[in-house]
Structure formats: structure tokens, C-alpha cells
C-alpha positions, -999 to 999 in steps of 0.1 A, spaced: -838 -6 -726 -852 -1 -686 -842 23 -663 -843 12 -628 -836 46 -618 -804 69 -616 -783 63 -579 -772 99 -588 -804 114 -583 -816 97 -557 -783 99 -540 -791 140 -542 -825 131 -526 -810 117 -500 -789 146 -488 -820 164 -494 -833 146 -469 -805 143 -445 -804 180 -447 -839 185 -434 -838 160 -408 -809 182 -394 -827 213 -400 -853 200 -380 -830 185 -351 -813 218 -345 -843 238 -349 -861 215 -321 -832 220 -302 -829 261 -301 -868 261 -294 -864 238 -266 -832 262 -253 -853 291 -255 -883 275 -238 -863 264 -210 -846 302 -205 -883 316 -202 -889 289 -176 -862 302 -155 -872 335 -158 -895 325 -130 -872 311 -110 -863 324 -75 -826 344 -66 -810 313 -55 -817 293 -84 -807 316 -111 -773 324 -88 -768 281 -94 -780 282 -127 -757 311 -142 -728 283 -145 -753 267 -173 -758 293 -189 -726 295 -210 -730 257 -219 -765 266 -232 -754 297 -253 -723 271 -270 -755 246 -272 -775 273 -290 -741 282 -313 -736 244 -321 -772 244 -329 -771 272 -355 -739 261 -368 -759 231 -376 -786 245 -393 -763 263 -419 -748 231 -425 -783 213 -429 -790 244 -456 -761 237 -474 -767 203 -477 -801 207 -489 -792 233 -517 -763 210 -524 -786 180 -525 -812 197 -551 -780 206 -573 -770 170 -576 -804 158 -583 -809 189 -610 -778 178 -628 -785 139 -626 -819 149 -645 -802 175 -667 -775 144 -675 -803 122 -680 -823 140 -707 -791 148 -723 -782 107 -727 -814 98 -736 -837 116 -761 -872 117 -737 -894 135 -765 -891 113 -789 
């Protein structure tokens, strides 16, 4: 009997992996945020009275970006569950040690 390989456990890799990749979007995102806040800290009167406005938009950019990152988290725990249980599963279907 082959086993070309279990589409549970990859399918947990996957969200693994989709979970990272947006762990690492919204991270990139937040650093960028906070690099571009130190930049206009060196800005002159006039152009932090013009940039106030974005300001808000950047702090639900920032929020949206966190909220993100949670949900990349979860996805990634979720996604090393599935693939736990598809190898738990596994062993239990087929006897490996003998």
C-alpha cells in the first residue's frame, strides 16, 4: 500500500504558512507606519498642521494591521493543530512500528 501523502496535513501546512505570510505583511506594515511618524517628527509647523488630517487614517492603518496579526497567530496555531491531529490520525490508521 503507498501513501502519496495526507491533504489533511499539508492542508494544515498551508495555513501555517498563510498565517506567516500575514504575520509578516502586517508586521512590515506597522514598521513602515512607525518609520514614517519619526520622519515627520522633523518636519516643519506647516507640514505637521497638513499632515494632522493623516494621522487618524494611519492610527486605523496601524489598528487594521494588528488586527491582522492576531488573526495571522490564530491561523498559525490553528494550522499546527490540524497538522498534529492529521499525524496523530495517521499513526492511529496505520501501525508505523511495526
Amino acid at each position: 500500500m503507498e501513501i502519496s501523502g495526507n491533504s489533511t496535513f499539508y492542508a494544515g501546512l498551508n495555513a501555517i504558512q498563510t498565517g506567516q505570510n500575514r504575520v509578516d505583511q502586517a508586521s512590515s506594515q506597522i514598521a513602515s507606519s512607525a518609520v514614517e511618524r519619526v520622519s515627520d517628527g522633523q518636519s516643519s509647523q506647516a507640514q505637521i498642521d497638513r499632515l494632522r488630517g493623516a494621522d487618524r487614517s494611519q492610527e486605523s492603518d496601524v489598528a487594521g494591521s494588528m488586527v491582522a496579526m492576531s488573526m495571522g497567530k490564530f491561523q498559525v496555531e490553528l494550522g499546527v493543530k490540524v497538522a498534529k491531529a492529521s499525524d496523530e490520525a495517521l499513526g492511529t490508521l496505520i501501525d508505523t512500528y511495526a
